[in-house]
C-alpha positions in Angstrom: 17.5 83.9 -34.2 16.8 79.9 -32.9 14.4 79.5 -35.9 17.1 81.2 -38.0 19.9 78.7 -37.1 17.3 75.6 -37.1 16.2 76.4 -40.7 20.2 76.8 -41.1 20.6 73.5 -39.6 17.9 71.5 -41.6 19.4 72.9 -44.9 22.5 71.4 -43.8 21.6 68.4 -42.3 22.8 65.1 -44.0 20.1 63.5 -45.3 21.9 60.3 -45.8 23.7 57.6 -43.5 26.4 57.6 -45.9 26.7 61.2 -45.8 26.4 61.9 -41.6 28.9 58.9 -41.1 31.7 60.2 -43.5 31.0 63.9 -42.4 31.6 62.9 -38.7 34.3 60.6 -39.2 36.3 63.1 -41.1 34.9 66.0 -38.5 37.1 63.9 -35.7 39.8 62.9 -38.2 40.6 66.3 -39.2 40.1 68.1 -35.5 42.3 64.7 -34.6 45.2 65.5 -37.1 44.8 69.1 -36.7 45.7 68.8 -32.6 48.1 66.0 -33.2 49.7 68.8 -36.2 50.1 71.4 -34.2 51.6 69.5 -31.0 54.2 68.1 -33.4 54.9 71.5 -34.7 55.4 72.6 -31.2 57.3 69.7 -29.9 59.6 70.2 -33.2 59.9 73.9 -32.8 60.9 73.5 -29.0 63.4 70.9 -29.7 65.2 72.6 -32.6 64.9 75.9 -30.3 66.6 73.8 -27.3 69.0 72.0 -29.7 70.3 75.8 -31.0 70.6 77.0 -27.1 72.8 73.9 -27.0 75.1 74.3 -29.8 75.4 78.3 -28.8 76.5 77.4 -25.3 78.7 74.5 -26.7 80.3 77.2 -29.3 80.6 79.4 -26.7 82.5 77.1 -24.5 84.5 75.7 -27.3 86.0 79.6 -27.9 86.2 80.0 -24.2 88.3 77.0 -23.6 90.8 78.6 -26.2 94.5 79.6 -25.4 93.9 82.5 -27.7 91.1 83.9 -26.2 92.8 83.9 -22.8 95.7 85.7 -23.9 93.4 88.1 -25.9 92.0 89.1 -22.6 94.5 89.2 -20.4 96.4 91.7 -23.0 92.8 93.6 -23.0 94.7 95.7 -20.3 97.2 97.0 -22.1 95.6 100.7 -22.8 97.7 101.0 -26.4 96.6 97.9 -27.6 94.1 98.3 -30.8 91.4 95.8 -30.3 90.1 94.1 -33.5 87.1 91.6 -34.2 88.1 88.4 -32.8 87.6 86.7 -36.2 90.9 88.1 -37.1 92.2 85.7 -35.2 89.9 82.7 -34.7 87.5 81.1 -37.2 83.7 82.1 -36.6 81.8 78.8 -36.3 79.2 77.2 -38.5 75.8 78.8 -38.2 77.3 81.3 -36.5 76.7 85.0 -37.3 78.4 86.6 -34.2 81.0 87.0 -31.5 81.9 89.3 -29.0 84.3 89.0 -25.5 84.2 90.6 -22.7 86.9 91.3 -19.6 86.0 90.7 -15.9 84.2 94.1 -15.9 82.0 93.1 -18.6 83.5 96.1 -21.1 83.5 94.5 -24.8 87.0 94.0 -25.7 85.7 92.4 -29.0 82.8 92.4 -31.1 81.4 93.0 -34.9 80.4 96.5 -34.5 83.6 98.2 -33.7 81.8 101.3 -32.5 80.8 99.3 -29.5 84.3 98.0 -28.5 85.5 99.8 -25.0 81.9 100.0 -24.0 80.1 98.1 -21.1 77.4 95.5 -21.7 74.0 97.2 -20.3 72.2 94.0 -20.2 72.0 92.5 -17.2 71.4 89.0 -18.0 74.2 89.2 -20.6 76.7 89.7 -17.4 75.1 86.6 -15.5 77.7 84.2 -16.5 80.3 86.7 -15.2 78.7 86.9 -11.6 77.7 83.5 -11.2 80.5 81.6 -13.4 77.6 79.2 -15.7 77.0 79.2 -19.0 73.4 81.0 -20.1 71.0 81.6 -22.9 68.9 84.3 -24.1 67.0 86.2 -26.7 67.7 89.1 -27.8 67.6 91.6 -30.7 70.4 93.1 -32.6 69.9 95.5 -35.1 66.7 94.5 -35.4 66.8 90.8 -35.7 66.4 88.6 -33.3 69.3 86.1 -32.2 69.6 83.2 -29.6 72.4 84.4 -27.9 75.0 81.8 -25.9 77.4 83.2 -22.6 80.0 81.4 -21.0 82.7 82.5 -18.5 86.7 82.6 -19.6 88.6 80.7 -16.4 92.2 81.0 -16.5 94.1 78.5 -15.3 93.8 79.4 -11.5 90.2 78.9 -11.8 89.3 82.8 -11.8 86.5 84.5 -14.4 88.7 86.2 -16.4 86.0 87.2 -19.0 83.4 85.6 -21.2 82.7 84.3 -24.7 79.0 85.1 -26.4 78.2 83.5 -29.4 74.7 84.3 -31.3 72.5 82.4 -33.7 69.8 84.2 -35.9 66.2 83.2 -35.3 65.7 82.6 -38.9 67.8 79.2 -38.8 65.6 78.3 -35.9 62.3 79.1 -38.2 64.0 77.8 -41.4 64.2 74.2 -40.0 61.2 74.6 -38.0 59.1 75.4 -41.1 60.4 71.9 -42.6 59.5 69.8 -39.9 56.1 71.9 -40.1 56.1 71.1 -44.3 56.3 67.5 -43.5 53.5 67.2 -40.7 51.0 69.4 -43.4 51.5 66.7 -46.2 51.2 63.6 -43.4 48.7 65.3 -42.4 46.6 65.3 -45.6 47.5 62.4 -45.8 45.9 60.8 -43.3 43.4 63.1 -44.0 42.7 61.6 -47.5 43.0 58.1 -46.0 40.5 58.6 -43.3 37.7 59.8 -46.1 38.4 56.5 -47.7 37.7 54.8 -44.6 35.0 56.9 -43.7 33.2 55.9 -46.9 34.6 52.2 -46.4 33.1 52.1 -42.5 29.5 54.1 -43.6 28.8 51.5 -46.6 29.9 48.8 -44.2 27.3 50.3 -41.6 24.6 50.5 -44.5 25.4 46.9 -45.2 24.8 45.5 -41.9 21.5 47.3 -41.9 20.1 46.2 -45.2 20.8 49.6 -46.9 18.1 51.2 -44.6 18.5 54.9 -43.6 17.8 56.0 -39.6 14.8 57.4 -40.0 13.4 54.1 -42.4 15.2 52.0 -39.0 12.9 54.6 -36.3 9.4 54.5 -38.4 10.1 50.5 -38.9 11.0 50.1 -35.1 7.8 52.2 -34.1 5.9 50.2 -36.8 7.0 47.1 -34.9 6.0 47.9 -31.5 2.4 49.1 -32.9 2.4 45.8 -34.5 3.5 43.7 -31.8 1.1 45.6 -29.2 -2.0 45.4 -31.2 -1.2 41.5 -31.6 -3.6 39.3 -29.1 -1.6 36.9 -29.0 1.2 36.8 -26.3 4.6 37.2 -28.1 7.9 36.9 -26.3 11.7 36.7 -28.2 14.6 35.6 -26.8 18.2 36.1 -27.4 20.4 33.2 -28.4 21.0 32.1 -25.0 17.3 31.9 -24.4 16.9 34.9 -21.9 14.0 37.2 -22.7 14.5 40.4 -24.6 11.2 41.6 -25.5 7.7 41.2 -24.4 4.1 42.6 -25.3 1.2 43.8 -23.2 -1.3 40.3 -24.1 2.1 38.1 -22.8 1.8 40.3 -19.4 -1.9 39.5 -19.4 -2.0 36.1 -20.2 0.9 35.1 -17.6 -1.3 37.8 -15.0 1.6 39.9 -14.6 2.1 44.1 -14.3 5.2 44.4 -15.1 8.0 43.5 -18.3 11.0 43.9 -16.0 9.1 40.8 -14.4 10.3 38.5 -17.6 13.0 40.5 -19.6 16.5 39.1 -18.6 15.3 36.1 -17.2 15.6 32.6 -18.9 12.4 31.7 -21.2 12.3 27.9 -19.5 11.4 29.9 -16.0 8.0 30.6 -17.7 8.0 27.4 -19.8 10.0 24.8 -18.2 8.2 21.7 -20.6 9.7 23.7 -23.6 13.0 22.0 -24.2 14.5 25.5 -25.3 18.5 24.3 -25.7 17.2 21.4 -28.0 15.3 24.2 -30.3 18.0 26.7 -29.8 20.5 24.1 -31.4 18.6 22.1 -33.9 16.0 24.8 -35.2 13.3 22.6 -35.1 10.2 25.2 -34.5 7.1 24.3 -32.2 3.7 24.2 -33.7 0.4 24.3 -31.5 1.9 22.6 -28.1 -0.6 22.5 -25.6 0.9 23.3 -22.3 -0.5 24.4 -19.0 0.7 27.1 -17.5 -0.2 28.3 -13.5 -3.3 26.2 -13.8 -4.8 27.5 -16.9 -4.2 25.9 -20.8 -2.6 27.6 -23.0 -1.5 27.1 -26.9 2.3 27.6 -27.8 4.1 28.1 -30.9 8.1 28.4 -31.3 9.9 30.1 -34.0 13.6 30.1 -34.2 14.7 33.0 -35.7 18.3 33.2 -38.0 20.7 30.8 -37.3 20.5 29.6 -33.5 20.0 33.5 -33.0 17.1 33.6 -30.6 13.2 32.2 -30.3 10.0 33.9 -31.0 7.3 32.5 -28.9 3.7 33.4 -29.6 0.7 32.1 -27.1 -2.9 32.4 -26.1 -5.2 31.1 -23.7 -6.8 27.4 -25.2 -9.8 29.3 -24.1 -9.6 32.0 -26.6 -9.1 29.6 -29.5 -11.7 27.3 -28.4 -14.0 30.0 -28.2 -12.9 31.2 -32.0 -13.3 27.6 -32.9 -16.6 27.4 -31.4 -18.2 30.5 -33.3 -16.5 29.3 -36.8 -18.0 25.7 -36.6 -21.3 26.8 -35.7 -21.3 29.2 -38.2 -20.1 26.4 -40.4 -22.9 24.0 -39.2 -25.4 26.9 -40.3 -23.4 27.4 -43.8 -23.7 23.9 -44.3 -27.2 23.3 -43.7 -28.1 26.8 -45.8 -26.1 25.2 -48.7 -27.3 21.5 -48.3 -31.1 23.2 -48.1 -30.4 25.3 -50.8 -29.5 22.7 -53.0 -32.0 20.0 -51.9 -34.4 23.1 -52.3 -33.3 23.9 -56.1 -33.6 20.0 -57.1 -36.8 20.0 -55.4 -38.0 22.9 -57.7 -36.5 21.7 -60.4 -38.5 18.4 -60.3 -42.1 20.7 -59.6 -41.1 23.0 -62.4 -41.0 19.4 -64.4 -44.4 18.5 -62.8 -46.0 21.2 -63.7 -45.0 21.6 -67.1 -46.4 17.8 -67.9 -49.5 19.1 -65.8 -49.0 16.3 -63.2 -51.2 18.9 -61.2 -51.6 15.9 -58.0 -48.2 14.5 -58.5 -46.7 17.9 -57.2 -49.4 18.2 -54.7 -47.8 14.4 -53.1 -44.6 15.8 -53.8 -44.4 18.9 -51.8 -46.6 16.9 -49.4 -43.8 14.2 -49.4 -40.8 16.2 -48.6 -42.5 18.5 -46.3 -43.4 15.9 -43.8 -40.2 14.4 -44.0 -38.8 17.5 -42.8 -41.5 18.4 -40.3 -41.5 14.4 -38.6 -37.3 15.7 -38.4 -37.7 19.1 -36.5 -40.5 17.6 -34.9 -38.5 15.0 -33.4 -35.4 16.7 -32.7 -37.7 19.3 -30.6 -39.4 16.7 -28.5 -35.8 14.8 -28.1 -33.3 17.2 -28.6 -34.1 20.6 -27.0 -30.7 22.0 -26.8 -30.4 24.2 -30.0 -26.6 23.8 -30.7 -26.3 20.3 -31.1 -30.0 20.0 -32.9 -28.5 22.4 -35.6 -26.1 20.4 -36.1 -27.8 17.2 -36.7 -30.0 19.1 -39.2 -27.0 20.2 -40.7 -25.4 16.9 -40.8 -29.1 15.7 -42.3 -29.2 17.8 -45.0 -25.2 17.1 -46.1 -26.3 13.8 -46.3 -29.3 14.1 -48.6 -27.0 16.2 -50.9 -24.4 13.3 -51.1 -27.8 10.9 -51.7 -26.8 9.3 -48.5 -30.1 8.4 -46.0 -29.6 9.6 -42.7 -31.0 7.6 -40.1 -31.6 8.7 -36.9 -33.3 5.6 -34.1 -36.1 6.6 -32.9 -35.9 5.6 -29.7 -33.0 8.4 -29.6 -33.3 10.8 -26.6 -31.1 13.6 -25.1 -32.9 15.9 -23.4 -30.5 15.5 -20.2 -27.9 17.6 -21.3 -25.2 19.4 -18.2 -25.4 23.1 -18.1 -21.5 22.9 -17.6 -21.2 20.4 -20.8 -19.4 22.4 -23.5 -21.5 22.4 -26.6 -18.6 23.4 -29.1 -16.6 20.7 -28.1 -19.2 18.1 -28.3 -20.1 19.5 -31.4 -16.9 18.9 -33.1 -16.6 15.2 -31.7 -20.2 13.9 -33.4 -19.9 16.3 -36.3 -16.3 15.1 -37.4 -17.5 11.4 -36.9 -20.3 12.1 -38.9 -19.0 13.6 -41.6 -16.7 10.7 -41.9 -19.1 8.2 -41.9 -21.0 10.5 -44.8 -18.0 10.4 -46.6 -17.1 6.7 -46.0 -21.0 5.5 -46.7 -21.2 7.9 -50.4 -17.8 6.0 -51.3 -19.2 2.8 -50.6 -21.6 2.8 -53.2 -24.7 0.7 -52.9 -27.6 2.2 -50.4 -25.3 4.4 -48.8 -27.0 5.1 -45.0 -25.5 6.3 -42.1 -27.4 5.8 -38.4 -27.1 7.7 -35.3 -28.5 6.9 -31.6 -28.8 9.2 -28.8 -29.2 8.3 -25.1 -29.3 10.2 -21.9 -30.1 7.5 -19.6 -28.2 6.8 -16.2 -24.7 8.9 -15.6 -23.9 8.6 -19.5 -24.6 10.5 -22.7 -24.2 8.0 -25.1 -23.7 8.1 -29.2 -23.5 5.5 -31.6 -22.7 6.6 -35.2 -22.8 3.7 -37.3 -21.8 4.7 -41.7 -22.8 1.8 -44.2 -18.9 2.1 -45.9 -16.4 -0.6 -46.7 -14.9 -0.5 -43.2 -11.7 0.6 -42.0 -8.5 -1.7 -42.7 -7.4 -3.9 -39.6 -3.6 -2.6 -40.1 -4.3 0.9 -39.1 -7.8 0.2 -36.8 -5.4 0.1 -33.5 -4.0 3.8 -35.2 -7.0 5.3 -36.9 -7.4 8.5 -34.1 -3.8 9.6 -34.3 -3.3 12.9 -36.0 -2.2 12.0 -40.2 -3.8 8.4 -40.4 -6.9 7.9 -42.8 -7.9 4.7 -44.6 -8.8 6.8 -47.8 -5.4 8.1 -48.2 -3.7 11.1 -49.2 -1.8 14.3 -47.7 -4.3 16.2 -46.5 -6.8 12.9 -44.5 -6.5 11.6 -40.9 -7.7 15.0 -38.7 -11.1 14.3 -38.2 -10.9 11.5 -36.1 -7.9 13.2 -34.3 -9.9 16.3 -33.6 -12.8 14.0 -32.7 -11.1 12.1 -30.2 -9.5 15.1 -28.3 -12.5 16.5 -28.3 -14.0 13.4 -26.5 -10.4 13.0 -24.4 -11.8 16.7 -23.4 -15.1 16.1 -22.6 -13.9 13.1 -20.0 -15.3 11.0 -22.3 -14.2 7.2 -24.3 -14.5 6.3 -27.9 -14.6 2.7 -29.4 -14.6 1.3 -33.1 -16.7 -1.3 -33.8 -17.3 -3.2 -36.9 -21.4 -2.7 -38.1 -24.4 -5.0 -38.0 -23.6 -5.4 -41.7 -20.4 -3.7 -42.7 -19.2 -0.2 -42.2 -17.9 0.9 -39.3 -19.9 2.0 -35.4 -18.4 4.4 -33.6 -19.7 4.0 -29.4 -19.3 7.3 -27.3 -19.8 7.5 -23.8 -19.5 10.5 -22.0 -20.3 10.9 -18.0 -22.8 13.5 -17.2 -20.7 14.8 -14.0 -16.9 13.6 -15.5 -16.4 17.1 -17.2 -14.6 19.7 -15.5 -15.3 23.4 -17.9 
C-alpha cells in the first residue's frame, strides 16, 4: 500500500518550480477562501436568523400594544361570542404568514386554523411569555413547515398579563436571503480564486527569475557540485557576506589557519583572521587583491581577494608561501632541464648538420677535430663545474644557462678561478636558483641584442661568511633614468607590456635569501650585477 501511494505520488509530483509554486499557492488560496466562505455564510445566516427573531418579537409587541387586541381578549369571556381570525380585524404584517392570541389560560382565542380555536396551547415554551411576562422566540413546525415563531405578553392597563400575541415567520424567507448573501460570497469567492492563480503564476516566475530560471533539483545538484568543488580545492577559500563576517569555509582554510573546527571562523569578522587586509576599503571600492604576501601566526602565506557582485561580499583564496614555493621549485627545475634538453638538442642538430657537411666533401680529419673540438669544450665545462660546483641543482642550472647561450651565439664565460663548493645545507636551492637564473637570462638577452661579440661572464666565490656572484652581460647597459628603479616589479629598459619581472623575482629571491644586490656598470660596457649572500644570514 506505501509503495502504492509513493508511485501515486511521483506520478503526481510537479516536476516544475512553476508548477509546485502555483499548485501550493492556490492549495492555501482556495482552503483560505473556502474557510473565510463558509464563516461568512455562517455569520450571514446567523444574523438574518437573529434579525427575523427580532422583527417577530417586534411584530408581536406591535399587535400586543394594540387597543384592539385588548378588548378582543377581555371579550374572549363572553361564552356566545363567535371568535374569528384576528385578521378580520387587524392587518397581518409584512413577511408575516401567521397570528394567533391567546387568554391568561393560554386557550387560543384566535388563530388561522379555526379548528384549533377554544383549544389550549400544549407547548410549553409557547406559554413562557405568559408565566414569566417577556417576550420569546422559537422554532417550530406547523403543518409541516417550519416557522420562527415570536411571543409576547398582552398587559392591560393595570399592568396584569391579560394574554399574548404570537406572530410566525416561515423559514424559507430566512433561507431565501441567506442563499443570496451565500450567492455573493461563491462569485467573490472565485474571484479571488481566479486572482490568486494570477498571482500565483506572477510570484512562481518571479521566484524562477531570482534564481536564473533554475529548477530545485538543478539549485541541490549545483549546491552539492559546489561543496565537492570547494572541498577538493587546496587552496584555503573563505567568503564573506557584505559586512565582511565569514559565511563559508573549507577544510584546507581549517588546516592552513591549524584549526578543528568551522564554527571557529563562521560569523566572525574576516579582519580577525587578517587584520593587514583593509577589508572596508575592498568592500566599498571593489578593488580585488592579487598575490599579497602576508604572515599569518608566524608562518607566510599567499592571499588573493575577490569581491563578488556589487559590494556583496569577498572571496578569499590562500595557501601556505611554502606550498607555492615548493611548486615553483619543481617547475623551474624542470624548466632548467627543458632548457638545457632543447639548447643541447639544437646545438646537437647544428653540430650534425655541419659533420653530415664534412663528410659529404670527405673532410674525413676535419670532422675528426670537429667532434674533438666540441667535445672537450663540454667535457673542460662538466669537468669544472664537478670539481667547483658539486651541488647538483645549481650546476644544472649553469649548464642550462650555458647551453641557452650557445643557442643565442652568445659565449658564456665562466672565471676560472670560480669556486662554490661551501654551500649551507639550510640554503634554499630553488630560491637561489631563480635569483642567478633570472639575472642570467637577462644579461643573455641584453648581450644577443647588443650585437657585436655578445659574452656574458659569471664568477663564483665561497670564501669567508659570503657566497658571492658577479654576472657581468656585454649589452648596451641599462639607462640612468630607470637604474635607481630597475628591480621593481613592471620596469624593463627593453620595453613593452609584458618586461620588468625578472629582476623583480630576482631581487625577492635575494631579499629572501638575506642577501644584497648591486648594479654596476662593466669593465667595458654592459651591465655587472654583485651578489652577496651570508652563509649563516638565511633563516629556511
Amino acid at each position: 500500500m506505501n509503495i502504492s501511494a509513493a508511485g501515486f505520488y511521483n506520478v503526481i509530483r510537479p516536476r516544475r518550480l512553476l508548477d509546485s509554486v502555483s499548485i501550493i499557492i492556490m492549495i492555501l488560496v482556495v482552503a483560505l477562501l473556502v474557510a473565510f466562505g463558509s464563516i461568512f455564510s455562517q455569520m450571514a445566516f446567523d444574523i438574518v436568523d437573529k434579525q427575523m427573531q427580532k422583527r417577530a418579537i417586534q411584530t408581536a409587541e406591535q399587535l400586543a400594544g394594540l387597543t384592539a387586541i385588548h378588548d378582543f381578549i377581555q371579550s374572549s369571556s363572553d361564552s356566545k361570542r363567535i371568535f374569528t381570525p384576528i385578521t378580520d380585524f387587524v392587518p397581518l404584517p409584512t413577511d408575516a404568514e401567521y397570528v394567533f392570541v391567546t387568554d391568561i389560560h393560554g386557550k387560543l382565542i384566535s388563530h388561522p386554523d379555526s379548528a384549533l380555536i377554544g383549544t389550549h396551547l400544549k407547548d410549553t415554551l409557547a406559554t413562557r411569555a405568559l408565566i414569566y411576562g417577556s417576550a420569546y422566540t422559537q422554532r417550530t413546525l406547523e403543518n409541516g413547515r417550519p416557522y420562527i415563531r415570536g411571543s409576547v405578553p398582552v398587559i392591560d392597563k393595570r399592568y396584569r398579563i391579560i394574554g399574548m400575541v404570537s406572530v410566525g415567520y416561515p423559514l424559507d424567507t430566512l433561507r431565501k436571503a441567506s442563499d443570496d448573501y451565500l450567492e455573493k460570497i461563491i462569485f467573490f469567492t472565485f474571484v479571488f480564486i481566479t486572482l490568486g492563480l494570477i498571482a500565483a503564476i506572477f510570484i512562481a516566475k518571479g521566484v524562477k527569475w531570482i534564481i536564473f530560471g533554475l529548477e530545485p533539483a538543478e539549485i541541490a545538484y549545483m549546491f552539492q557540485e559546489r561543496s565537492a568543488l570547494i572541498e577538493s580545492i587546496r587552496e584555503g577559500i573563505i567568503s564573506t557576506d557584505a559586512k565582511g563576517t565569514i559565511t563559508l569555509v573549507n577544510e584546507a582554510a581549517l588546516k592552513t589557519l591549524d584549526l578543528h573546527d568551522r564554527r571557529d571562523l563562521e560569523k566572525h569578522p574576516l579582519r580577525d583572521f587578517f587584520p593587514a587586509l583593509d577589508v572596508p576599503h575592498i568592500l566599498q571600492t571593489g578593488e580585488p587583491v592579487s598575490d599579497r604576501e602576508f604572515v599569518l601566526a608566524g608562518i607566510p602565506i599567499i592571499v588573493n581577494v575577490e569581491p563578488v557582485g556589487d559590494r556583496r561580499g569577498l572571496v578569499v583564496t590562500f595557501r601556505k608561501k611554502e606550498d607555492i614555493d615548493m611548486i615553483a621549485r619543481e617547475l623551474s627545475q624542470v624548466q632548467t632541464f627543458s632548457d638545457m634538453l632543447r639548447a643541447q638538442t639544437h646545438e646537437y642538430s647544428n653540430n650534425l648538420h655541419t659533420i653530415v657537411g664534412l663528410i659529404q666533401i670527405g673532410a674525413y680529419q676535419d670532422v675528426l677535430d670537429y667532434i674533438a673540438d666540441e667535445t672537450t669544450g663540454h667535457r673542460k665545462l662538466i669537468r669544472f663545474l664537478a670539481e667547483n660546483l658539486p651541488d647538483r641543482i645549481l650546476s644544472s642550472m649553469i649548464i642550462g644557462k650555458y647551453m641557452h647561450a650557445s643557442e643565442h651565439k652568445v659565449e658564456f664565460f665562466i672565471d676560472p678561478e670560480s669556486r662554490m663548493i661551501d654551500l649551507p645545507d639550510t640554503l634554499d636551492r630553488h630560491t637561489l636558483t631563480t635569483a642567478l637564473g633570472n639575472i642570467i637570462d637577462n644579461g643573455i638577452e641584453a648581450a644577443a641584442a647588443a650585437g657585436t661579440k655578445p659574452r656574458i661572464s659569471l664568477f663564483m666565490s665561497d670564501f669567508g661568511n659570503d657566497l658571492i656572484f658577479e654576472i657581468e652581460d656585454s649589452g648596451k647597459g641599462i639607462d640612468i633614468e630607470i637604474a635607481d628603479r630597475i628591480f621593481e616589479k613592471g620596469i624593463s629598459s627593453k620595453g613593452g607590456n609584458q618586461r620588468g619581472y625578472g629582476l623583480y623575482l630576482a631581487k625577492r629571491a635575494i631579499d629572501t635569501l638575506g642577501g644584497t644586490i648591486e648594479l654596476e656598470p662593466g669593465e667595458t660596457r654592459g651591465t655587472r650585477f654583485d651578489i652577496i649572500i651570508p652563509k649563516k644570514g638565511y633563516a629556511p
